[in-house]
PQR file of N, CA, C, O and H, with PARSE charges and radii, in Angstrom:
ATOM      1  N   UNK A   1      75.894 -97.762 267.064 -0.4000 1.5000
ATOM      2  CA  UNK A   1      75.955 -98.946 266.222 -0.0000 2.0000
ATOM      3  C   UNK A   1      74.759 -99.831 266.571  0.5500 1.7000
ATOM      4  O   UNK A   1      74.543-100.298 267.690 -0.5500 1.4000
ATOM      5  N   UNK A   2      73.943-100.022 265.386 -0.4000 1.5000
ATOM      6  CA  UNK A   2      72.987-101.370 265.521 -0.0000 2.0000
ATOM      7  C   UNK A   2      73.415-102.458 266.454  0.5500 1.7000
ATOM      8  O   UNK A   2      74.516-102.729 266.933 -0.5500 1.4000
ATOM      9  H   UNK A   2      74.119 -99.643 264.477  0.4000 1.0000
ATOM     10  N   UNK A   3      72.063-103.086 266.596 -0.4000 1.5000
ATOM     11  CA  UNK A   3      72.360-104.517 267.305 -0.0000 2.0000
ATOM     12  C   UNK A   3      72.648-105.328 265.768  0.5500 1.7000
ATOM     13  O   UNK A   3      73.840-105.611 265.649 -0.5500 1.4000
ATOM     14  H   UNK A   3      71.169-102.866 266.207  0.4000 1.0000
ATOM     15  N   UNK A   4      72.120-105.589 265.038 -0.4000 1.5000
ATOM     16  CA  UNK A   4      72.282-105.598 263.694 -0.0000 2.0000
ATOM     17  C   UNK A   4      73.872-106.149 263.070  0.5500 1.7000
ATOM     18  O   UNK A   4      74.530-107.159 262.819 -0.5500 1.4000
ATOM     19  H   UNK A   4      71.151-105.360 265.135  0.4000 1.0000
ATOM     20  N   UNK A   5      73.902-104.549 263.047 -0.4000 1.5000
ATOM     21  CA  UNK A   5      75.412-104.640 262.412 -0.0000 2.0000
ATOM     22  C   UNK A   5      76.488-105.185 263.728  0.5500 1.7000
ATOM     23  O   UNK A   5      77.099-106.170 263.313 -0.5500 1.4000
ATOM     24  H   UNK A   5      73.369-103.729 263.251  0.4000 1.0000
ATOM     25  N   UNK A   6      76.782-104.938 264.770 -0.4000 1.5000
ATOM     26  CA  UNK A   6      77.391-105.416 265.548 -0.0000 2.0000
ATOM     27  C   UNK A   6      77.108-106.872 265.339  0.5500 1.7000
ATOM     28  O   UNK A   6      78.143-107.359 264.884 -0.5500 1.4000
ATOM     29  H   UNK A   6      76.286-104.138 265.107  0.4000 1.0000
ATOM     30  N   UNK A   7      76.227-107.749 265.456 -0.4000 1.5000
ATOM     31  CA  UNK A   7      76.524-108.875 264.950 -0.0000 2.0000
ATOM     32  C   UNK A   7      76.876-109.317 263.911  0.5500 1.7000
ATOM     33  O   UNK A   7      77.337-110.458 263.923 -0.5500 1.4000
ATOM     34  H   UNK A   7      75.386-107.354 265.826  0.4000 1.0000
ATOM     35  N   UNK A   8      76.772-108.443 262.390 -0.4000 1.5000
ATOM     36  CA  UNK A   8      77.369-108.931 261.947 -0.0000 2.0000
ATOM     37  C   UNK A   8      78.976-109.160 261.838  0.5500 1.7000
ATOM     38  O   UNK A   8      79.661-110.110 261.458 -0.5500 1.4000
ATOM     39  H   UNK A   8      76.397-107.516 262.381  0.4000 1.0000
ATOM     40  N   UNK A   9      79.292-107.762 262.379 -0.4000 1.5000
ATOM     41  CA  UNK A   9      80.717-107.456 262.957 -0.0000 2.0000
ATOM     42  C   UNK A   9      81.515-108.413 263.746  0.5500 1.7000
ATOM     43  O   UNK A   9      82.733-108.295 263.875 -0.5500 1.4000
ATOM     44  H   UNK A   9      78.735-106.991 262.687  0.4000 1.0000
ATOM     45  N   UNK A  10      81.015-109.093 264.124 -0.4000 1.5000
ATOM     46  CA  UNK A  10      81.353-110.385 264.859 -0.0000 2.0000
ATOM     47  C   UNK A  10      81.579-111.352 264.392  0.5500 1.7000
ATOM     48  O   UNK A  10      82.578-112.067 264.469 -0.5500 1.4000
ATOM     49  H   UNK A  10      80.025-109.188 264.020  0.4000 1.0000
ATOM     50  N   UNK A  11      80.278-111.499 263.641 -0.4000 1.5000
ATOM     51  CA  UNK A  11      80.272-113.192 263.092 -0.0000 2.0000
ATOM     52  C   UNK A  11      81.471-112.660 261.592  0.5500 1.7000
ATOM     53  O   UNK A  11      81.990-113.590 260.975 -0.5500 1.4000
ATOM     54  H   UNK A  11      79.467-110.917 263.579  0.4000 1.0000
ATOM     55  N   UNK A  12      81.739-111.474 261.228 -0.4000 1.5000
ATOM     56  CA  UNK A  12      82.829-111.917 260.035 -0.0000 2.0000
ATOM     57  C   UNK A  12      83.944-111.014 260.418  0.5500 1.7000
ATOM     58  O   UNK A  12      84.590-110.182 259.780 -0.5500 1.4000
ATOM     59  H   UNK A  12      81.317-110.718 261.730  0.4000 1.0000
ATOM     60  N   UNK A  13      83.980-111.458 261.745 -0.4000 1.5000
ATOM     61  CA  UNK A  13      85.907-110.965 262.162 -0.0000 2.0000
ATOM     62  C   UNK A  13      86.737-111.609 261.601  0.5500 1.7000
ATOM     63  O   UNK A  13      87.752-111.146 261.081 -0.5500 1.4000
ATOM     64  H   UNK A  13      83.456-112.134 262.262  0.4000 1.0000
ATOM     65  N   UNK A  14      86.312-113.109 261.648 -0.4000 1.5000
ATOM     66  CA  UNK A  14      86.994-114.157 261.367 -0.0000 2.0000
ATOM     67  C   UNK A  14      87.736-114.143 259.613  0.5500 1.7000
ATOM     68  O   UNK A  14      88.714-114.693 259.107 -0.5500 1.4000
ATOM     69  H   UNK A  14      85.488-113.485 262.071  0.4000 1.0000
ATOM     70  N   UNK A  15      86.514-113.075 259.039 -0.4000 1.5000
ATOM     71  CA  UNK A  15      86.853-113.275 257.335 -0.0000 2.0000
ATOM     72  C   UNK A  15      88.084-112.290 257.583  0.5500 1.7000
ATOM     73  O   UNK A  15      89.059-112.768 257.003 -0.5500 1.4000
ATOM     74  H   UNK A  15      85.719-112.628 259.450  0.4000 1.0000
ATOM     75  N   UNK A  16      88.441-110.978 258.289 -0.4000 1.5000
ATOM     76  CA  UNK A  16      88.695-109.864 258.249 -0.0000 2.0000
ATOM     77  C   UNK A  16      90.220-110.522 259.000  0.5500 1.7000
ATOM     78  O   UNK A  16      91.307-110.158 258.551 -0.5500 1.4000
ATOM     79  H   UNK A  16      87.650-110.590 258.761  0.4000 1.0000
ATOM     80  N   UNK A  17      90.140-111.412 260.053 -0.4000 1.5000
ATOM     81  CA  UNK A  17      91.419-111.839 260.294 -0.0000 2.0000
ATOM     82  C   UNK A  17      92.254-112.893 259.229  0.5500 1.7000
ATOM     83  O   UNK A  17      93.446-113.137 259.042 -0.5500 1.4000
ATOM     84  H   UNK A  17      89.257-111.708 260.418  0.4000 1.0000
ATOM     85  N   UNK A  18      91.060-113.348 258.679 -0.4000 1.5000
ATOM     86  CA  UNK A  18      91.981-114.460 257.580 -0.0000 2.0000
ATOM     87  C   UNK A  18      92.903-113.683 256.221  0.5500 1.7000
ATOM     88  O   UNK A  18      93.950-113.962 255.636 -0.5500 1.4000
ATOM     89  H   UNK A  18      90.091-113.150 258.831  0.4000 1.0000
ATOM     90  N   UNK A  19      91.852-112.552 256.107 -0.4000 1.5000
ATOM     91  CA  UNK A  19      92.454-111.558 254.908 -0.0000 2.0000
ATOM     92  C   UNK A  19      93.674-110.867 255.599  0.5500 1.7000
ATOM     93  O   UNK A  19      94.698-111.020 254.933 -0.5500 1.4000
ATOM     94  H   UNK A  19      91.002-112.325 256.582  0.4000 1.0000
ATOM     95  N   UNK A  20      93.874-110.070 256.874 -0.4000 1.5000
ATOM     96  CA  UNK A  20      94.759-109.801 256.916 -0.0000 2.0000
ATOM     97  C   UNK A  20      96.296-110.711 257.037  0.5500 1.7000
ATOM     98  O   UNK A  20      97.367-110.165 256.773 -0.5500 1.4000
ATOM     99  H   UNK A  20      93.043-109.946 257.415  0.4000 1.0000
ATOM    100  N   UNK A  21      96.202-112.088 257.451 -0.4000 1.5000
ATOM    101  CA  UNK A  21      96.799-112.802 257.579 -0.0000 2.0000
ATOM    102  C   UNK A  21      97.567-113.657 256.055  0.5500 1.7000
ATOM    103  O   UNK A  21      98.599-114.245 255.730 -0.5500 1.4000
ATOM    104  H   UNK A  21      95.332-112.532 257.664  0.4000 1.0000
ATOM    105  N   UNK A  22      96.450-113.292 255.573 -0.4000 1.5000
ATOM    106  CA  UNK A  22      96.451-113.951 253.774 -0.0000 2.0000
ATOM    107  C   UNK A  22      97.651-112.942 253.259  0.5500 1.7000
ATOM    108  O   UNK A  22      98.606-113.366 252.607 -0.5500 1.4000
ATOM    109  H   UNK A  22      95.612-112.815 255.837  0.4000 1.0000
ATOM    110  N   UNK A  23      97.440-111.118 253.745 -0.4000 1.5000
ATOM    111  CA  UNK A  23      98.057-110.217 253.327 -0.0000 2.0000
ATOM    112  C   UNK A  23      99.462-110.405 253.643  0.5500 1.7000
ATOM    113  O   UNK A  23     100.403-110.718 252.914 -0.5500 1.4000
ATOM    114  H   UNK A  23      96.665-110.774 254.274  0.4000 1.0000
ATOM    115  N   UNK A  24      99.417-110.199 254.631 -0.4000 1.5000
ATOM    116  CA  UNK A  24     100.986-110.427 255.856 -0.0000 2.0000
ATOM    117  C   UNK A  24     102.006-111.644 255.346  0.5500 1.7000
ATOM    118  O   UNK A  24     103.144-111.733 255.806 -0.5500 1.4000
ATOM    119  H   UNK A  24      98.653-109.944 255.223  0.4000 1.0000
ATOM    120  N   UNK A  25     101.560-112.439 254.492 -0.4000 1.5000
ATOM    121  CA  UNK A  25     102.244-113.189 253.515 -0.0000 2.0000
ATOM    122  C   UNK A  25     103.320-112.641 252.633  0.5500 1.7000
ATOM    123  O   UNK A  25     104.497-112.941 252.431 -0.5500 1.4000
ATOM    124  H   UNK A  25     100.635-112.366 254.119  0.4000 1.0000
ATOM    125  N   UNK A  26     102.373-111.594 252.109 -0.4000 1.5000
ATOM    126  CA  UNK A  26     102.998-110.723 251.123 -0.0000 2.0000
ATOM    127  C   UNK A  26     103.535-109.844 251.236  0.5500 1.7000
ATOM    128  O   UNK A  26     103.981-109.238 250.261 -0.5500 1.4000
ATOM    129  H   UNK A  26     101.416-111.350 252.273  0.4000 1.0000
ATOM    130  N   UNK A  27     103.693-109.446 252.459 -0.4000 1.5000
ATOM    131  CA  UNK A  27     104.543-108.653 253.541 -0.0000 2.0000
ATOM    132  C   UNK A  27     106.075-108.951 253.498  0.5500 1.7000
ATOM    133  O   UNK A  27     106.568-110.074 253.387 -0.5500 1.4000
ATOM    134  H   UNK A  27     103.331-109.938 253.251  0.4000 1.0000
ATOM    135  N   UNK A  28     107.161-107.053 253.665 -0.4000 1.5000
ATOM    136  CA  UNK A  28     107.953-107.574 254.875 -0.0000 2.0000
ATOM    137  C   UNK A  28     107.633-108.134 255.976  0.5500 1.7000
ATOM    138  O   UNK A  28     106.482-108.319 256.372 -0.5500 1.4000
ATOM    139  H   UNK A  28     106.761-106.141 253.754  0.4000 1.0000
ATOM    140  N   UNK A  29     109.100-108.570 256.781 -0.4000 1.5000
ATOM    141  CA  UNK A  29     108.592-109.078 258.171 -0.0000 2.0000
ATOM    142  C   UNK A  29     108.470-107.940 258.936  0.5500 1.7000
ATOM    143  O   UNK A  29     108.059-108.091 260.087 -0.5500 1.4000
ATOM    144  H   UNK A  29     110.035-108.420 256.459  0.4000 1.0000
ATOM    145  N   UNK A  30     108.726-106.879 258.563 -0.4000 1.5000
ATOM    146  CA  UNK A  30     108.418-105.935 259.660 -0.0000 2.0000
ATOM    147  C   UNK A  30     107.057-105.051 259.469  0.5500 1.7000
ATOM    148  O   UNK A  30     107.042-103.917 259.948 -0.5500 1.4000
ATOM    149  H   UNK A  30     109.060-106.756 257.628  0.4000 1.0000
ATOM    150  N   UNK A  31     105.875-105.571 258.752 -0.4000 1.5000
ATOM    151  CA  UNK A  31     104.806-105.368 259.382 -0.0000 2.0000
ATOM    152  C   UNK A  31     104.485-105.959 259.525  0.5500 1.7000
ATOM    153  O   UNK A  31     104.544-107.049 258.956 -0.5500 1.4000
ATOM    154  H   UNK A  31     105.887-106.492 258.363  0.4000 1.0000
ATOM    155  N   UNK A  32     103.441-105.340 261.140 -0.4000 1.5000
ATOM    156  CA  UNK A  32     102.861-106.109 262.347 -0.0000 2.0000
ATOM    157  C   UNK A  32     101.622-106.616 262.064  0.5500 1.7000
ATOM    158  O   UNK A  32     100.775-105.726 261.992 -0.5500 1.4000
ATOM    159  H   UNK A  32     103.393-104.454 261.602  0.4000 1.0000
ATOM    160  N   UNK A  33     101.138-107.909 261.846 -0.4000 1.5000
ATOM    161  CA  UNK A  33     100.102-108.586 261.729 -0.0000 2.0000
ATOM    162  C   UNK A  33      99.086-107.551 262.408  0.5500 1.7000
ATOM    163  O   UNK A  33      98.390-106.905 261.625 -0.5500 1.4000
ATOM    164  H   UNK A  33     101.826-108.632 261.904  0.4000 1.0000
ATOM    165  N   UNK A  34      98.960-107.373 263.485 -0.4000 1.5000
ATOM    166  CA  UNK A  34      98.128-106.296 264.722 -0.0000 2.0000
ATOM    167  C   UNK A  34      97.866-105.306 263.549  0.5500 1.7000
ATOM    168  O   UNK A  34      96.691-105.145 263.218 -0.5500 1.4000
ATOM    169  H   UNK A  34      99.526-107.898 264.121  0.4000 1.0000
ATOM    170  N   UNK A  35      98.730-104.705 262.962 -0.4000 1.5000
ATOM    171  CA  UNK A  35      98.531-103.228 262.222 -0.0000 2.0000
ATOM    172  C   UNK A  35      97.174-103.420 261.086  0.5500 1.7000
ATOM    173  O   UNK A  35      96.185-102.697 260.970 -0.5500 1.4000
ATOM    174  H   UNK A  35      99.685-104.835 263.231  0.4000 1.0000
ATOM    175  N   UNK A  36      97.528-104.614 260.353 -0.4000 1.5000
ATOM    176  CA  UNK A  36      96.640-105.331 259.371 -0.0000 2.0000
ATOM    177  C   UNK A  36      95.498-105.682 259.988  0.5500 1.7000
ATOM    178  O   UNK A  36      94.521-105.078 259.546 -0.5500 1.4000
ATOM    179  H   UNK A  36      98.331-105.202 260.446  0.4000 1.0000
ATOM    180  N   UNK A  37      95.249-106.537 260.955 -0.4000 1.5000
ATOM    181  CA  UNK A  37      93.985-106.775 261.422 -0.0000 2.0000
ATOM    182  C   UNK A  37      93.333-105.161 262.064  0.5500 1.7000
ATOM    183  O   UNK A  37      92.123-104.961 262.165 -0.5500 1.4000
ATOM    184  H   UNK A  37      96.042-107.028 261.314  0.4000 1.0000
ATOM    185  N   UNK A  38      94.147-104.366 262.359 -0.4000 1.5000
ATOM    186  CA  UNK A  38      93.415-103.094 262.914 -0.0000 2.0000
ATOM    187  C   UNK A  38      92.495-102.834 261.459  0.5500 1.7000
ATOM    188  O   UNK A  38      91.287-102.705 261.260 -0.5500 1.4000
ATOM    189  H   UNK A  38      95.130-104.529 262.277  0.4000 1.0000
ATOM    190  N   UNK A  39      93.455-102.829 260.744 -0.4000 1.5000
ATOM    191  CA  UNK A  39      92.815-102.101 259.158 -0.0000 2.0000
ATOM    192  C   UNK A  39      91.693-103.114 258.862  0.5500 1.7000
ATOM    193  O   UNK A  39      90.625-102.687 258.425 -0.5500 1.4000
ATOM    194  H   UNK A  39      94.436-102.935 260.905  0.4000 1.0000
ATOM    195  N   UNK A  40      91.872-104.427 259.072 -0.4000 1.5000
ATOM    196  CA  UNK A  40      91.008-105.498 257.990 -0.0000 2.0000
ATOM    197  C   UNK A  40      89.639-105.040 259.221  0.5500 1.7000
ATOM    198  O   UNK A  40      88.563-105.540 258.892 -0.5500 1.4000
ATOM    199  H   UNK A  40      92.740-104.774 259.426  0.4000 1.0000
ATOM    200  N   UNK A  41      89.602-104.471 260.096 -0.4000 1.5000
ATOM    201  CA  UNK A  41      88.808-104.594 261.106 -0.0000 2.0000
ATOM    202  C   UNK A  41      87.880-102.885 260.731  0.5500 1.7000
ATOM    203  O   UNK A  41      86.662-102.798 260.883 -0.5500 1.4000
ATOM    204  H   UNK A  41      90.476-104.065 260.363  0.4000 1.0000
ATOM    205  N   UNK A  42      88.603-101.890 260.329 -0.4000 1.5000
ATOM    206  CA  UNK A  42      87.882-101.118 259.876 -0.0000 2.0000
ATOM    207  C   UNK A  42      87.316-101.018 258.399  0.5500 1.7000
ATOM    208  O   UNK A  42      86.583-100.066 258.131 -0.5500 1.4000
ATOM    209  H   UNK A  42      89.593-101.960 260.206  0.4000 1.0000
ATOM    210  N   UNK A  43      87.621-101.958 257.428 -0.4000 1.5000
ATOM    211  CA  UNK A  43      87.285-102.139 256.526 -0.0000 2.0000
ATOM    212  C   UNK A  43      86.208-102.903 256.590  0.5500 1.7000
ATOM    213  O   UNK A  43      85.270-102.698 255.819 -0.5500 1.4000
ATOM    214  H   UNK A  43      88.216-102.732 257.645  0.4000 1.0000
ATOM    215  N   UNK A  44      86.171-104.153 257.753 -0.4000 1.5000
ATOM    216  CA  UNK A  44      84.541-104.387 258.465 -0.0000 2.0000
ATOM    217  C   UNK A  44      83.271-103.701 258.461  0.5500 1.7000
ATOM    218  O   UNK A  44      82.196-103.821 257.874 -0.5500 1.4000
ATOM    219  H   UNK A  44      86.933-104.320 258.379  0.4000 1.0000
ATOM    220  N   UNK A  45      83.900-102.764 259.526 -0.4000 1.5000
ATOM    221  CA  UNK A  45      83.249-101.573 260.254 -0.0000 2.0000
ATOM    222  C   UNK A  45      82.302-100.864 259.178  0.5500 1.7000
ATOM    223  O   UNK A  45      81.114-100.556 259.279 -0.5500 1.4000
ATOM    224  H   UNK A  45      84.774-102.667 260.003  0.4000 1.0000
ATOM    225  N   UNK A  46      83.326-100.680 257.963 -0.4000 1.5000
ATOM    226  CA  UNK A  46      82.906 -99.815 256.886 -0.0000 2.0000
ATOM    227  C   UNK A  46      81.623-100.309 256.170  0.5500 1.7000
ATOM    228  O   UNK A  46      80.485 -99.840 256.154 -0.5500 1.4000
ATOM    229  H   UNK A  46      84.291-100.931 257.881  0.4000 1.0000
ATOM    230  N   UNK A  47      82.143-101.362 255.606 -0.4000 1.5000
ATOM    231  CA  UNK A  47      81.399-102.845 254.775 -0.0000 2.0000
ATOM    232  C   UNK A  47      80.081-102.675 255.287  0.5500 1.7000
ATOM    233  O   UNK A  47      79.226-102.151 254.573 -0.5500 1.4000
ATOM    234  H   UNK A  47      83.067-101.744 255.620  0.4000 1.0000
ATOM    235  N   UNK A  48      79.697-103.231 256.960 -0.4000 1.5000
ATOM    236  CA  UNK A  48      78.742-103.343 257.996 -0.0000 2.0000
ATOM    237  C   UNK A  48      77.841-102.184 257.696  0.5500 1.7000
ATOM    238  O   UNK A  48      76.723-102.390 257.224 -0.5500 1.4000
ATOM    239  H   UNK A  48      80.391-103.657 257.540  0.4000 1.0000
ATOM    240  N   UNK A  49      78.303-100.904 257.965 -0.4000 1.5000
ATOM    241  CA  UNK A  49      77.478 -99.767 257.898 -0.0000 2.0000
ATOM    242  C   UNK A  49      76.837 -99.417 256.456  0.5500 1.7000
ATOM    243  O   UNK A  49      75.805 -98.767 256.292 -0.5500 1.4000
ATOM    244  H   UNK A  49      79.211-100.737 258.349  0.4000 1.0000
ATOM    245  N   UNK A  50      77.791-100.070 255.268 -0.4000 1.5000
ATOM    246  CA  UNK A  50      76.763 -99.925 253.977 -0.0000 2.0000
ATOM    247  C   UNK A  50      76.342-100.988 253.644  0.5500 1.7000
ATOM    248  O   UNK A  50      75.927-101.072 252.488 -0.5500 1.4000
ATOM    249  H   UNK A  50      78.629-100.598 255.402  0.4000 1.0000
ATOM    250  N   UNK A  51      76.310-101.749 254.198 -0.4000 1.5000
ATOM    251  CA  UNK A  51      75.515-102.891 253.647 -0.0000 2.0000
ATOM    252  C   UNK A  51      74.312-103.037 253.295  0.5500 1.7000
ATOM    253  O   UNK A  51      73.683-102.361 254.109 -0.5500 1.4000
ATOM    254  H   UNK A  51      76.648-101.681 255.137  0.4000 1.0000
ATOM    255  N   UNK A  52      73.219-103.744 252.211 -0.4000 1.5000
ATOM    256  CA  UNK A  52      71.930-103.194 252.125 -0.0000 2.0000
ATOM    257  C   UNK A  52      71.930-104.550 251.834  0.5500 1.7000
ATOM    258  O   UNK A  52      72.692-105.182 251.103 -0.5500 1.4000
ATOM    259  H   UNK A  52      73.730-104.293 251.550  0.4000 1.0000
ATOM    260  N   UNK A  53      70.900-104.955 252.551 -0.4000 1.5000
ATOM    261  CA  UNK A  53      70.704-107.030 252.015 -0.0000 2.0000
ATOM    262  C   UNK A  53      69.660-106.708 251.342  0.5500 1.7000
ATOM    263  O   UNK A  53      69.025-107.638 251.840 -0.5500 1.4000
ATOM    264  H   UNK A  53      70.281-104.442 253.145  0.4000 1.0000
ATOM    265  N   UNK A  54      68.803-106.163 250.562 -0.4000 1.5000
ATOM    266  CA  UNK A  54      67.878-105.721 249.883 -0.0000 2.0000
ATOM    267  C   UNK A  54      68.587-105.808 248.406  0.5500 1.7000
ATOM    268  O   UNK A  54      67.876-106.188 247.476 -0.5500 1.4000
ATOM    269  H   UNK A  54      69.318-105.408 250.157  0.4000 1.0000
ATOM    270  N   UNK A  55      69.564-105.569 248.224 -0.4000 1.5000
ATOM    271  CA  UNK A  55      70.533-105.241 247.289 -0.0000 2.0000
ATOM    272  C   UNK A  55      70.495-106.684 246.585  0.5500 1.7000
ATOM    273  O   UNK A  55      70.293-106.765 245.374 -0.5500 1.4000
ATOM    274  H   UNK A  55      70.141-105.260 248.980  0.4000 1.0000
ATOM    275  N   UNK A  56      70.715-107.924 247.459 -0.4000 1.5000
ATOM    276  CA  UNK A  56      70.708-109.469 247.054 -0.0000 2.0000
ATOM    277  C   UNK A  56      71.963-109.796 246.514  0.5500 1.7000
ATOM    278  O   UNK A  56      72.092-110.471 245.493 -0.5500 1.4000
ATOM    279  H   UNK A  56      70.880-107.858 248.443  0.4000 1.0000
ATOM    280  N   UNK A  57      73.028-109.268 247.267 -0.4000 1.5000
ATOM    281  CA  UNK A  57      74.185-109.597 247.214 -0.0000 2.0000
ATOM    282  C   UNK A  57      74.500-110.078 248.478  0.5500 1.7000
ATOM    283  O   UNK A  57      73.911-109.462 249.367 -0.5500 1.4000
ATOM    284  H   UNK A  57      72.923-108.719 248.097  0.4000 1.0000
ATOM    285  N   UNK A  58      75.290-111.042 248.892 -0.4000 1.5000
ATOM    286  CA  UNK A  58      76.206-111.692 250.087 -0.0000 2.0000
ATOM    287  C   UNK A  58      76.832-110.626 250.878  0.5500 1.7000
ATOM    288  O   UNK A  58      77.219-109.615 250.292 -0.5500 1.4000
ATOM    289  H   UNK A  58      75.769-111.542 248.170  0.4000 1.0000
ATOM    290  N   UNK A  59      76.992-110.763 252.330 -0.4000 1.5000
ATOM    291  CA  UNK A  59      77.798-109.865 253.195 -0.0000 2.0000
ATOM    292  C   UNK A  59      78.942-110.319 252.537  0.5500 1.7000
ATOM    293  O   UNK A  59      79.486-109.413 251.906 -0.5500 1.4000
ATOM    294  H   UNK A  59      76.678-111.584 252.806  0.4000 1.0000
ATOM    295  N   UNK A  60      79.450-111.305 252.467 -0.4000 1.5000
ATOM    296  CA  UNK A  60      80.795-111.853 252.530 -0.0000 2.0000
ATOM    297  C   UNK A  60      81.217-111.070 250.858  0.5500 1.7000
ATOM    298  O   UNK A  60      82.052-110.167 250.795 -0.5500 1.4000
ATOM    299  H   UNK A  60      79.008-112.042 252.979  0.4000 1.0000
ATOM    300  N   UNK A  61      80.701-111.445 249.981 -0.4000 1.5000
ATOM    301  CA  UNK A  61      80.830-110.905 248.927 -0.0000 2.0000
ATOM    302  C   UNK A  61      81.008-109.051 248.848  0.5500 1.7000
ATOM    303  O   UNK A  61      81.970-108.515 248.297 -0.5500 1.4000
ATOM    304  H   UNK A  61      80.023-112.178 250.033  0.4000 1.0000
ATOM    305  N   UNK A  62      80.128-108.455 249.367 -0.4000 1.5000
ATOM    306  CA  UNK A  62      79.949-107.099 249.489 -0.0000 2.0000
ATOM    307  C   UNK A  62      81.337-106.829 250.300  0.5500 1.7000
ATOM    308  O   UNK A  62      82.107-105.979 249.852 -0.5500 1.4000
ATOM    309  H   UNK A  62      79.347-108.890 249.815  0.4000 1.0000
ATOM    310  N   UNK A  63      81.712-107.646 251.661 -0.4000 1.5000
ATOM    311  CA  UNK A  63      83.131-106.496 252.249 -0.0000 2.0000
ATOM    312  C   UNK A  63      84.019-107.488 252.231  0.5500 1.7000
ATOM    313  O   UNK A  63      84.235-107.841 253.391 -0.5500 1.4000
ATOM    314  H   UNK A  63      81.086-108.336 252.025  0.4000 1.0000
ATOM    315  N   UNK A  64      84.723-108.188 251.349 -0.4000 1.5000
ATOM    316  CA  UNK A  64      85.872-108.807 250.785 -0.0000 2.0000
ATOM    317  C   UNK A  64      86.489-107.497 250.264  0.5500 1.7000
ATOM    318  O   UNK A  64      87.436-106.843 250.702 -0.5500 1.4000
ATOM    319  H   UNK A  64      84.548-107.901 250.408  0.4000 1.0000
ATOM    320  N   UNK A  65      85.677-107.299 249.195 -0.4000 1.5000
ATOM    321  CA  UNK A  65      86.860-105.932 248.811 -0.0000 2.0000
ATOM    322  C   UNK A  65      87.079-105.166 249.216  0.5500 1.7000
ATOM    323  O   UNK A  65      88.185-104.689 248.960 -0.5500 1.4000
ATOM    324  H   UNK A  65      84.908-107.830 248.839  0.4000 1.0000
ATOM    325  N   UNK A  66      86.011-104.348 250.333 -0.4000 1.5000
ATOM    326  CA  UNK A  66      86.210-103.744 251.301 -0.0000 2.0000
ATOM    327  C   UNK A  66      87.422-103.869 252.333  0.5500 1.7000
ATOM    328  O   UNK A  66      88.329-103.044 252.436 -0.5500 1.4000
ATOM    329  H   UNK A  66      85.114-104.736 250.541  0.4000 1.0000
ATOM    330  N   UNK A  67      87.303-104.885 252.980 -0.4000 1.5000
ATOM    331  CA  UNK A  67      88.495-105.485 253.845 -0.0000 2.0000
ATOM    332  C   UNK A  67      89.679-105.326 253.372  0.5500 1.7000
ATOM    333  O   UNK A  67      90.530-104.533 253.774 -0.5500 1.4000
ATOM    334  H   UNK A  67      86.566-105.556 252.896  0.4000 1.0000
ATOM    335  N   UNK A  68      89.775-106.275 252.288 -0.4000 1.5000
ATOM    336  CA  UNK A  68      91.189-106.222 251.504 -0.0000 2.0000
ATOM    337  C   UNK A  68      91.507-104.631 251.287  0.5500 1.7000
ATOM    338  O   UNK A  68      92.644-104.264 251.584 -0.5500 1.4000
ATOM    339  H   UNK A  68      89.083-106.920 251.962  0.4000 1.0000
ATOM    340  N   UNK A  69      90.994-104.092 251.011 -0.4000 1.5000
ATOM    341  CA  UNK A  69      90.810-102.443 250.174 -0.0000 2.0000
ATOM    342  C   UNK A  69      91.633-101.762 251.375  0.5500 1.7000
ATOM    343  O   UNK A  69      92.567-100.967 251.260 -0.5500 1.4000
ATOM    344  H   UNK A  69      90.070-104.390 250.769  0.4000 1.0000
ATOM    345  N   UNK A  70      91.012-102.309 252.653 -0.4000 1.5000
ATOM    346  CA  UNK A  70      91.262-101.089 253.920 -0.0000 2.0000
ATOM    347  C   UNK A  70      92.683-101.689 254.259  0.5500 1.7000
ATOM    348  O   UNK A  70      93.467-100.798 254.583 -0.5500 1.4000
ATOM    349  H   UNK A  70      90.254-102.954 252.746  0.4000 1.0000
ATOM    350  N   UNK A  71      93.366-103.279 254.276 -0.4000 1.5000
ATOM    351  CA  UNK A  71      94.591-103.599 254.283 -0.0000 2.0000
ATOM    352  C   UNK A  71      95.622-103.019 253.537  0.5500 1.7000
ATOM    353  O   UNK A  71      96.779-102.820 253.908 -0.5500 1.4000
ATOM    354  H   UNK A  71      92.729-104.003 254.013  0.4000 1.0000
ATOM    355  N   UNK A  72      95.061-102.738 252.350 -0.4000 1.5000
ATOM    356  CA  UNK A  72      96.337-102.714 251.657 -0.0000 2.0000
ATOM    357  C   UNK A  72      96.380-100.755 251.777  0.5500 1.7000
ATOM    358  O   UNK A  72      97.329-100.128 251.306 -0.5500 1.4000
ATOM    359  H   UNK A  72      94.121-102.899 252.049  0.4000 1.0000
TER
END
């Protein structure tokens, strides 16, 4: 993994924990917040590795659906 992408991996955990948390709303209570952030966290992962800022689209924009995508 890039130095690169690992930062960006970082700086938008925070989006990846809010989505799973947003999800877990819409949840029974018996799934585990943990399970969701595992997922919203490889839907990151995913996002990160195709990302092309050349493209002139937003990170945040580009793995929203990603994230959400890998939650649900």
């Amino acid at each position: 993994m890039s130095n690169t992408m690992h930062t960006m991996i970082e700086k938008y955990m925070p989006l990846a924990n809010k989505l799973a948390f947003l999800q877990k709303k819409t949840l029974p209570n018996y799934i585990d917040v943990e399970e969701l952030k595992s997922a919203a966290y490889l839907g990151l992962v995913e996002a990160a590795s195709r990302y092309e800022e050349s493209k002139g689209v937003s990170f945040t924009t580009f793995a929203y659906p990603r994230i959400f995508g890998a939650i649900k």
